[in-house]
N, C-alpha and C positions, 0 to 999 in steps of 0.2 A: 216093161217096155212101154204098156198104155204111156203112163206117165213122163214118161221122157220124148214123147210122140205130143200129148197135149204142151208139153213146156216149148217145143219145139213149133208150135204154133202160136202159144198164148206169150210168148216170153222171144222170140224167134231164136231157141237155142240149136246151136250146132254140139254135137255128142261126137267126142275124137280118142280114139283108143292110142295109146304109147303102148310100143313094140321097142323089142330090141330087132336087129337086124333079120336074125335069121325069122322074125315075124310072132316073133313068143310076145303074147300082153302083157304088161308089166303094168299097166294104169289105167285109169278113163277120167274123162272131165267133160262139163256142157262149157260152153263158152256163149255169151252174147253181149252183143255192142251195143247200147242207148243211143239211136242215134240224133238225136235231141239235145245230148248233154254229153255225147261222142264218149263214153264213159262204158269200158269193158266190165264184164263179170266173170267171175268163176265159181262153178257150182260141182258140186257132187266130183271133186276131187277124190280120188280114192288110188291105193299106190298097190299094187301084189303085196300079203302080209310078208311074203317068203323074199320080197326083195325090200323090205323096210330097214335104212340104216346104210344103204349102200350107194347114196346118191341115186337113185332112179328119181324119187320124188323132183329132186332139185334139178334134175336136168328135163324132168315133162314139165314142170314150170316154167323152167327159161325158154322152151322153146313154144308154151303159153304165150308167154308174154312176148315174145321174138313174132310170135301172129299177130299177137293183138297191136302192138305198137307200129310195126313193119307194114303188115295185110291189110288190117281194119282201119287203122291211121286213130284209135285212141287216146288220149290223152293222159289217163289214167285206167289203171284194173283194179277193181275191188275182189273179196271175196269176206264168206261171213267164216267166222273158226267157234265151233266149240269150246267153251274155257278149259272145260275137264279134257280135251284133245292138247295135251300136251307137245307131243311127239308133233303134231300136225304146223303148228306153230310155231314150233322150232325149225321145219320146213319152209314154211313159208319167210321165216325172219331172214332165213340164208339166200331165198330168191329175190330179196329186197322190201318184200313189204313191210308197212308198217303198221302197229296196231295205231286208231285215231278214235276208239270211240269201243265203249263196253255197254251192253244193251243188255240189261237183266229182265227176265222173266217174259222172252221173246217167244220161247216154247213151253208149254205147260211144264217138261220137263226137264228139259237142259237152256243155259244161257248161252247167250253166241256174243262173239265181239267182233266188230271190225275192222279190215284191215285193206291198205290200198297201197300201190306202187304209181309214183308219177313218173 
C-alpha cells in the first residue's frame, strides 16, 4: 500500500476498487489525468482471477473510461500491457483501445507495449 500511497502523490493517482452490487471486489485500477497534455492513464489494472472471462474486466473499463472522458474531460487514456499478458489485451482491444507502439526491453524482465483509446 506504501506504494500506491507515494504514486498517489508523485504521479497524483486515484486507486478505485470495482464491485459488483452486493459490494464483492471483483477488480482494482489507479487512474490519473496529465493535466498538461489532459491525457488519462491506467495502471495496475488487475481483474478477480475467479471472475476472468466473464466480462467484469470489460465493463471496469468502460466505466474507466466513462470517468475519464465524462469526469476528468480527457482527451485520450493510455495504459502500458505486457506482451506475454495475453488475455489482458484481448481485454482491453474489446474496451476500445488500441495498440500504437511496442517498447522492448522497458523492464529488465518483461516487455510492455502500448495502448490508447481517443
Amino acid at each position: 500500500m506504501i506504494y500506491l500511497e507515494k504514486n498517489a502523490v508523485d504521479w497524483t493517482d486515484s486507486a478505485y476498487v470495482a464491485t459488483e452490487n452486493n459490494g464483492q471486489a471483483v477488480g482494482f485500477f489507479c487512474y490519473s489525468v496529465n493535466t498538461t497534455d489532459n491525457i488519462g492513464f491506467l495502471k495496475f489494472v488487475v481483474v478477480d482471477k475467479t471472475k476472468h472471462g466473464k466480462g467484469y474486466g470489460k465493463e471496469m473499463l468502460n466505466l474507466a473510461l466513462q470517468y475519464a472522458f465524462q469526469i476528468t474531460g480527457a482527451n485520450s487514456v493510455q495504459l502500458n500491457i505486457f506482451n506475454e499478458n495475453a488475455l489482458a489485451k484481448q481485454c482491453y482491444e474489446k474496451a476500445s483501445f488500441i495498440e500504437r507502439n511496442i517498447d522492448k526491453d522497458v523492464f529488465d524482465i518483461k516487455t510492455s507495449c502500448g495502448a490508447d483509446v481517443t
